[in-house]
C-alpha positions, -999 to +999 in steps of 0.1 A: -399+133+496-387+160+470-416+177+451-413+180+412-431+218+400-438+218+369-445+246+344-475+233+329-495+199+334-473+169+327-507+157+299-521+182+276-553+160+284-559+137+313-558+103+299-531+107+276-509+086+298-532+057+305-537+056+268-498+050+261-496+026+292-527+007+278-500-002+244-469-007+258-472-013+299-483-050+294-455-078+306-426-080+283-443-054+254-416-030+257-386-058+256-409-067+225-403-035+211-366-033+223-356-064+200-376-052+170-355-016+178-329-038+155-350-050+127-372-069+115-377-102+136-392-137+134-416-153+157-383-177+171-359-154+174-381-132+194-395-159+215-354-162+222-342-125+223-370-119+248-364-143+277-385-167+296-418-156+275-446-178+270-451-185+232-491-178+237-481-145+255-456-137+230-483-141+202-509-123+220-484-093+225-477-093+190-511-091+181-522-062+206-493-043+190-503-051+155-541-041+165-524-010+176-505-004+146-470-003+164-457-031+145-467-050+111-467-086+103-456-098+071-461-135+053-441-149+027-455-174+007-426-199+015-424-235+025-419-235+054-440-203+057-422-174+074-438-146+090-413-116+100-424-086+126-414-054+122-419-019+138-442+007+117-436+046+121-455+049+151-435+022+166-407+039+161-418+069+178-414+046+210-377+047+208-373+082+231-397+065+258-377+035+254-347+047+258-356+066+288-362+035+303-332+023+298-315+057+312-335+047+342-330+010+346-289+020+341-290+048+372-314+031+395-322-006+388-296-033+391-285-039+357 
């Protein structure tokens, strides 16, 4: 097994990692945050973009990430009533991580 050296600690802080895994390492969070990479979203067309996902799950991932201030939730007062998703600042500050990922997923997984 090749050994990485690195110059300084990969965390400033220990923890720092198991904070940002506790936002976005849950089941189907970060293909979430993939589809709302394009824009604002409904709850239907993410419960479609996503996959296979559970509409409870879905909801309860969109709430942790709204608790967490990585997306927002806005209502219109329409009938039918429409709620759209959307990714705040620090949302977007996922997009390097995410994208990482996918650099990953493209050289070693089988996509």
């Amino acid at each position: 097994m090749r050994s990485l050296t690195l110059d300084k600690p990969l965390e400033p802080q220990t923890g720092c990692i198991a904070s940002a895994m506790q936002v976005v390492g849950g089941k189907w969070t970060a293909l979430i945050l993939r589809d709302l990479f394009a824009g604002p979203k409904r709850f239907c067309e993410l419960e479609k973009s996503v996959g296979k996902i559970n509409p409870r799950t879905l909801s309860q991932r969109l709430d942790d990430l709204a608790k967490y201030g990585i997306i927002s939730k806005k209502s219109f007062a329409e009938v039918p009533p429409r709620t759209e998703y959307s990714l705040t600042k620090k949302g977007e500050d996922l997009l390097p991580i995410l994208k990482q990922m996918a650099a990953w997923g493209e050289k070693y997984g089988s996509c």
